[in-house]
VEXNU-375023 format. One record per residue: x, y, z of N, C-alpha, C in turn; chain. Coordinates in pm, whole numbers, plus 50000, padded with zeros to 5 digits. Layout:
<pts>
n.x  n.y  n.z  ca.x  ca.y  ca.z  c.x  c.y  c.z  chain
X  Y  Z  X  Y  Z  X  Y  Z  A
...
</pts>
This chain:
<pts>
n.x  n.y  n.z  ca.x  ca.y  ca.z  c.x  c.y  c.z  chain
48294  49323  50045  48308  49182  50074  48413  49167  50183  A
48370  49068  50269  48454  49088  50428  48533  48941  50367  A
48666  48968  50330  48802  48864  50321  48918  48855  50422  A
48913  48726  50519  49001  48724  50632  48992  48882  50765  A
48845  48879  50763  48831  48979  50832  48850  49128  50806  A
48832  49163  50640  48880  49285  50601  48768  49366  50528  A
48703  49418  50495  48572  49462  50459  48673  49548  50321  A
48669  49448  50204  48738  49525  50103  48670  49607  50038  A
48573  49660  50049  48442  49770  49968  48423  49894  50109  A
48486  49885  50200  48479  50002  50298  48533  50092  50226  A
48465  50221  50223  48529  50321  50190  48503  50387  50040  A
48443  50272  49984  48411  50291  49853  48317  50364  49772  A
48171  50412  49834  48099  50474  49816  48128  50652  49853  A
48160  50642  50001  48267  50811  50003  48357  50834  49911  A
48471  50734  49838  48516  50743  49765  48509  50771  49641  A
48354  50724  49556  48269  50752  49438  48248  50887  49445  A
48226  50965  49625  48142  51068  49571  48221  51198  49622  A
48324  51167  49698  48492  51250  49694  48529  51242  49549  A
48517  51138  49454  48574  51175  49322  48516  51274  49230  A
48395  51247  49307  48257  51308  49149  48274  51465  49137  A
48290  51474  49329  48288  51665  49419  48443  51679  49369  A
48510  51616  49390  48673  51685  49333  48730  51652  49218  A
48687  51591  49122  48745  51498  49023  48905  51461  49046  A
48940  51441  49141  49053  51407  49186  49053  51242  49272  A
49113  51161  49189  49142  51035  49157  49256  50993  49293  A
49278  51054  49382  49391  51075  49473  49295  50975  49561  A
49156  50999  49594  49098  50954  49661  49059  50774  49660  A
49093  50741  49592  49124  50604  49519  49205  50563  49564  A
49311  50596  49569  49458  50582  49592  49454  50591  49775  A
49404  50644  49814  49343  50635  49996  49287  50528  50033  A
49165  50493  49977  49116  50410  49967  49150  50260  49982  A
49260  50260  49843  49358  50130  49822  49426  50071  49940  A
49504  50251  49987  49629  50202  50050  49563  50159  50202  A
49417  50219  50239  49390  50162  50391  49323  50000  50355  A
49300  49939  50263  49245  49815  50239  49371  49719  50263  A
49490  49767  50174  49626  49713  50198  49695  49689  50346  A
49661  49832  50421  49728  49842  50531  49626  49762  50674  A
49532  49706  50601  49434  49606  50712  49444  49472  50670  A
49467  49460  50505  49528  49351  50487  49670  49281  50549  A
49714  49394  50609  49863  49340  50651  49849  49339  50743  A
49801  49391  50774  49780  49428  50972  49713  49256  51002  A
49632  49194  50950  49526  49081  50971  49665  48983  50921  A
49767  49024  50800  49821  48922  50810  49934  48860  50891  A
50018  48991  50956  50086  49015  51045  50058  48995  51198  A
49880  48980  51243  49885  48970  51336  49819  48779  51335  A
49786  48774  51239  49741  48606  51224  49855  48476  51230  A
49898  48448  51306  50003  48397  51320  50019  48237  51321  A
49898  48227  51268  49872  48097  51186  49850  48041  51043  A
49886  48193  50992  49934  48212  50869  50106  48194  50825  A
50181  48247  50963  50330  48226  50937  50370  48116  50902  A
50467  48119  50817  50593  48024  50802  50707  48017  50810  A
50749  47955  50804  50888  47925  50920  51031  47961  50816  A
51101  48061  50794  51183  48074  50726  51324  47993  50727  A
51422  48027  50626  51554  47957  50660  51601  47937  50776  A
51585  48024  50889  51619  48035  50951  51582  47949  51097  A
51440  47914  51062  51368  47812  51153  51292  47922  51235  A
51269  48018  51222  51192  48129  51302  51042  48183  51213  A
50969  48172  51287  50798  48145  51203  50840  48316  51169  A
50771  48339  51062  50800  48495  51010  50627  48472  50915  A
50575  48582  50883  50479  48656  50783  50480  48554  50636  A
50382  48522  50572  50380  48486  50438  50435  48567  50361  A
50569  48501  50326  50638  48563  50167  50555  48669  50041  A
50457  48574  50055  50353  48604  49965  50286  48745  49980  A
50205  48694  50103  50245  48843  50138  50332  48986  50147  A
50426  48946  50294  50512  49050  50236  50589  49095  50082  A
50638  49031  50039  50679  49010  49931  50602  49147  49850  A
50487  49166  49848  50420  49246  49774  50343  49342  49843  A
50332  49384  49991  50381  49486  50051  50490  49607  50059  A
50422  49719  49970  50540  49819  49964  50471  49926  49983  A
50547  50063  50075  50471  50201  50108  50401  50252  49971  A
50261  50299  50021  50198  50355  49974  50182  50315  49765  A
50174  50154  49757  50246  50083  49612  50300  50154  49536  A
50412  50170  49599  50502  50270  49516  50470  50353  49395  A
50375  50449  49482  50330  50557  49434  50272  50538  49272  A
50232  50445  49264  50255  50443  49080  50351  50478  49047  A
50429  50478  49065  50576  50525  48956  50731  50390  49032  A
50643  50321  49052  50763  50166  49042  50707  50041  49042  A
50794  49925  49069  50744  49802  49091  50782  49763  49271  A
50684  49704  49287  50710  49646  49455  50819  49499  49392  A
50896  49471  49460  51003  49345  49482  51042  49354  49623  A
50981  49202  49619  51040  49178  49777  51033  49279  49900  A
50901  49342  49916  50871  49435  49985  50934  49605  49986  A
51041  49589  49852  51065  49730  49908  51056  49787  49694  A
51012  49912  49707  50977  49983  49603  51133  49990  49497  A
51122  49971  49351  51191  49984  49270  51156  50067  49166  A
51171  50196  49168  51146  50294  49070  51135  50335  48968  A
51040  50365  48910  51074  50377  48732  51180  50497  48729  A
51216  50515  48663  51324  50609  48603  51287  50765  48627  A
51334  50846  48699  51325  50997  48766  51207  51008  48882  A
51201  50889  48908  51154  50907  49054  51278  50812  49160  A
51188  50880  49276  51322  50810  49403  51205  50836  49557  A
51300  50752  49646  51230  50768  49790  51166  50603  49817  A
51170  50634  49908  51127  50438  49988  50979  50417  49892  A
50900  50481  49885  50765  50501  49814  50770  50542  49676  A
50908  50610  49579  50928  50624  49436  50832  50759  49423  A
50772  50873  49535  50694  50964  49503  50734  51088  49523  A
50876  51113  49502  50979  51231  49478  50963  51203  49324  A
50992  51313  49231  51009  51330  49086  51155  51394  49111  A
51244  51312  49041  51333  51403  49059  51339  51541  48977  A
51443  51659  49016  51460  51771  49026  51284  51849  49035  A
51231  51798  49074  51099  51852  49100  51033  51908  49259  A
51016  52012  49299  51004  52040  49440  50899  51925  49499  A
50925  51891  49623  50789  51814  49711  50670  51929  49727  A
50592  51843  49702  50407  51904  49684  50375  51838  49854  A
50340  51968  49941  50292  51939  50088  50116  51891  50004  A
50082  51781  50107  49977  51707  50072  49893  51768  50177  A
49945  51790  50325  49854  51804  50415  49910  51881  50556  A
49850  51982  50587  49893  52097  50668  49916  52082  50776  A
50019  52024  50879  49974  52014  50948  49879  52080  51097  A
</pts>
């Protein structure tokens, strides 16, 4: 379904069948975060969406940002006010460090 110019079901059928071939649920989570990151992009560049903050300078819907956070904090926090708040033994702008746990390379470069 195409919302404010965003085709929120792109991706979704590769995604069904990346899960089925890997049973790895990661692919979901890809999925999400490029629907999010076109959602912002459309809302950030729509500038007839802004409103005008304390300050008297048109800025992004609250609403929006507000609930914009890297990669939604990994599952392991809550988004506030755009920036990630961690559940308990995780850390990082995104909450997807475990603490005392080594970083897992995702992708080679």
């Amino acid at each position: 379904q195409d919302i404010y110019g965003v085709d929120i079901l792109a991706g979704v059928e590769s995604c069904m069948a990346d899960i089925k071939a890997t049973e790895d649920f990661q692919f979901a989570n890809i999925v999400v975060q490029r629907v999010q990151e076109d959602c912002a992009g459309k809302a950030y560049n729509n500038v007839s969406l802004y409103e005008t903050n304390e300050n008297g300078t048109a800025a992004p819907p609250t609403v929006i940002t507000a609930n914009l956070c890297p990669r939604q904090c990994s599952n392991q926090g809550q988004c506030v006010n755009g920036t990630c708040e961690c559940n308990e033994g995780y850390e990082s702008a995104d909450c997807s460090i475990q603490v005392g746990r080594a970083p897992v390379a995702l992708q080679i470069p």
